[in-house]
C-alpha positions as CSV (number, residue, x, y, z in Angstrom):
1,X,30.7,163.9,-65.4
2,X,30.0,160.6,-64.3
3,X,29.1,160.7,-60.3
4,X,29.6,156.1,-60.2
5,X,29.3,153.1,-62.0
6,X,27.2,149.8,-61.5
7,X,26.7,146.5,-63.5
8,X,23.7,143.9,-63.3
9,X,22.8,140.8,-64.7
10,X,19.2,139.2,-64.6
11,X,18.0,136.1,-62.9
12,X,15.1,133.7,-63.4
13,X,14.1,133.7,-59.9
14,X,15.2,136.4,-57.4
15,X,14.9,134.1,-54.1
16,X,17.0,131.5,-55.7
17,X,19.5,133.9,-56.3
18,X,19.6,135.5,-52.9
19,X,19.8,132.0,-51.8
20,X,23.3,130.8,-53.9
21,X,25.1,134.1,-53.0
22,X,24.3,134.7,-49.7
23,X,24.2,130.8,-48.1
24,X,26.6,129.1,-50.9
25,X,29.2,131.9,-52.1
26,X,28.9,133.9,-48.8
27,X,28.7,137.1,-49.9
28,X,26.4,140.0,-48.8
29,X,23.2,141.0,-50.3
30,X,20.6,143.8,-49.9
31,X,17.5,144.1,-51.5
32,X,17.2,147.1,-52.9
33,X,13.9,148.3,-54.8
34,X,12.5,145.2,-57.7
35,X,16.2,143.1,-57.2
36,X,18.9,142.7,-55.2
37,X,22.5,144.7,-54.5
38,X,25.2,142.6,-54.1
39,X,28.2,143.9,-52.3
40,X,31.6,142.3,-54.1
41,X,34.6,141.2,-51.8
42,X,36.7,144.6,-53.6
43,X,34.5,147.0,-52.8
44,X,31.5,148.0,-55.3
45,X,28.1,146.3,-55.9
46,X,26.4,144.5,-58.7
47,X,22.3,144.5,-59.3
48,X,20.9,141.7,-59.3
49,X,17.0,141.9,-61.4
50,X,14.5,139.6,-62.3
51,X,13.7,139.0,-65.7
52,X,10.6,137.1,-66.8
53,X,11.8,136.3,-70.3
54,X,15.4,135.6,-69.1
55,X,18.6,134.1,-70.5
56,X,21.5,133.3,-68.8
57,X,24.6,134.9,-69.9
58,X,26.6,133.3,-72.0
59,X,30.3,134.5,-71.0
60,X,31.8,135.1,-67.8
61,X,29.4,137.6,-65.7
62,X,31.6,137.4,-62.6
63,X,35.1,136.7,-61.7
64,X,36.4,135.7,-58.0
65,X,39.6,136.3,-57.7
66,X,40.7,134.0,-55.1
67,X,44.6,132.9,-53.3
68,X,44.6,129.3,-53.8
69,X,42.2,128.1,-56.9
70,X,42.3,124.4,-55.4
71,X,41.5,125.2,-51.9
72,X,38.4,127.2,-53.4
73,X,37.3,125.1,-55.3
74,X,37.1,121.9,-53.1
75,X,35.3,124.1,-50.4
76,X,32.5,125.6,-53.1
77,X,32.6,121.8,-54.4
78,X,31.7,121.1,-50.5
79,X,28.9,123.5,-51.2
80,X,27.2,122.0,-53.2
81,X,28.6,124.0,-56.5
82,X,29.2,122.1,-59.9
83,X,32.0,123.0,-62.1
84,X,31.8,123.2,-65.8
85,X,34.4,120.6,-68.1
86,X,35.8,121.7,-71.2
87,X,38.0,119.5,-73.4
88,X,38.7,122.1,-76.2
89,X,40.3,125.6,-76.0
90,X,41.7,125.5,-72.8
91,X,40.8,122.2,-71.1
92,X,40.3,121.5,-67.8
93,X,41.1,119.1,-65.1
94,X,39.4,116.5,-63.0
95,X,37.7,119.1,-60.7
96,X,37.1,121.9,-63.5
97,X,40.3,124.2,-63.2
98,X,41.7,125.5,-66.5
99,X,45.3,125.9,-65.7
100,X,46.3,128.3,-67.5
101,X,49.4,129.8,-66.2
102,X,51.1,126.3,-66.2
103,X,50.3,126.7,-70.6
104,X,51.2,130.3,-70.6
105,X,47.5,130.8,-71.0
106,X,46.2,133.1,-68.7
107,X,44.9,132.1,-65.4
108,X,44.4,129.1,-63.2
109,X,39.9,129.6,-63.5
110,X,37.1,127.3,-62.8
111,X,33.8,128.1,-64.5
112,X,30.5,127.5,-62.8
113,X,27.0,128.7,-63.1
114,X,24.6,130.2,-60.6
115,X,20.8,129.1,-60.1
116,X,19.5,131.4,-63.3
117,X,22.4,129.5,-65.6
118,X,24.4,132.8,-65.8
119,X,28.4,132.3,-66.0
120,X,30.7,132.6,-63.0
121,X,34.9,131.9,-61.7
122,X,37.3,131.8,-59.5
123,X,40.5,132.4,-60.5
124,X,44.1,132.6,-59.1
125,X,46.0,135.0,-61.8
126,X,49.2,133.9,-59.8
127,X,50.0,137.7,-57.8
C-alpha cells in the first residue's frame, strides 16, 4: 500500500536553515525541488519548506538521540546553540538538561530551537 514515508516542517527562511543544520548540527542537506532534504543520522530524511506565513512549532519537531547528553550539549553550546530553561514540569539544570531518568521521568533531553523558532533535543534515553 504505502511505497515510504516522509515528514517536514516549515522554516521562515530556507538559507538560514541550510545554514544551522549543515554548519552548526552537522548533518547533511540536499536541496531538493522549493526546500531542502535533510538526511537524519538513522537513516530517513525530513523536508525542510519555506513558508511565508510561518510559525514555529510548538512541540518537539526533532529528537537527537545522542550517547552522552553532557558531552553534546557543551560542544552544540560551543556552537553557538542556546538551550531553553524550564523551572515547571520537568525543570532543568544550569546548561538546559531535563534529567529525567535520575526522577523516573523519562529522558536526560535538552530543548533548543533552530533559526525559524521550531522545537528541537538531544536526548540520552539511557540504552
Amino acid at each position: 500500500m504505502f511505497k515510504s514515508a516522509f515528514s517536514g516542517f516549515s522554516v521562515d527562511d530556507l538559507e538560514k536553515a541550510k545554514q544551522f543544520y549543515t554548519g552548526i548540527l552537522g548533518l547533511k542537506v540536499d536541496e531538493e525541488g522549493a526546500g531542502l532534504s535533510l538526511h537524519l543520522p538513522s537513516g530517513g530524511n525530513v523536508f525542510i519548506y519555506p513558508k511565508d506565513d510561518h510559525q514555529p512549532a510548538s512541540f518537539t519537531i526533532l529528537n537527537f538521540v545522542v550517547d552522552d547528553i553532557d558531552a553534546a550539549v557543551d560542544e552544540l553550546t560551543r556552537r553557538g546553540v542556546k538551550f531553553e530553561h524550564y523551572e515547571e514540569g520537568l525543570p532543568t539544570d544550569a546548561k538546559g538538561i531535563a534529567r529525567g531518568r535520575a526522577q523516573q521521568m523519562g529522558p536526560d533531553i535538552a530543548w533548543f530551537k533552530d533559526p525559524a523558532g521550531n522545537f528541537l533535543s538531544v536526548l540520552d534515553d539511557g540504552s
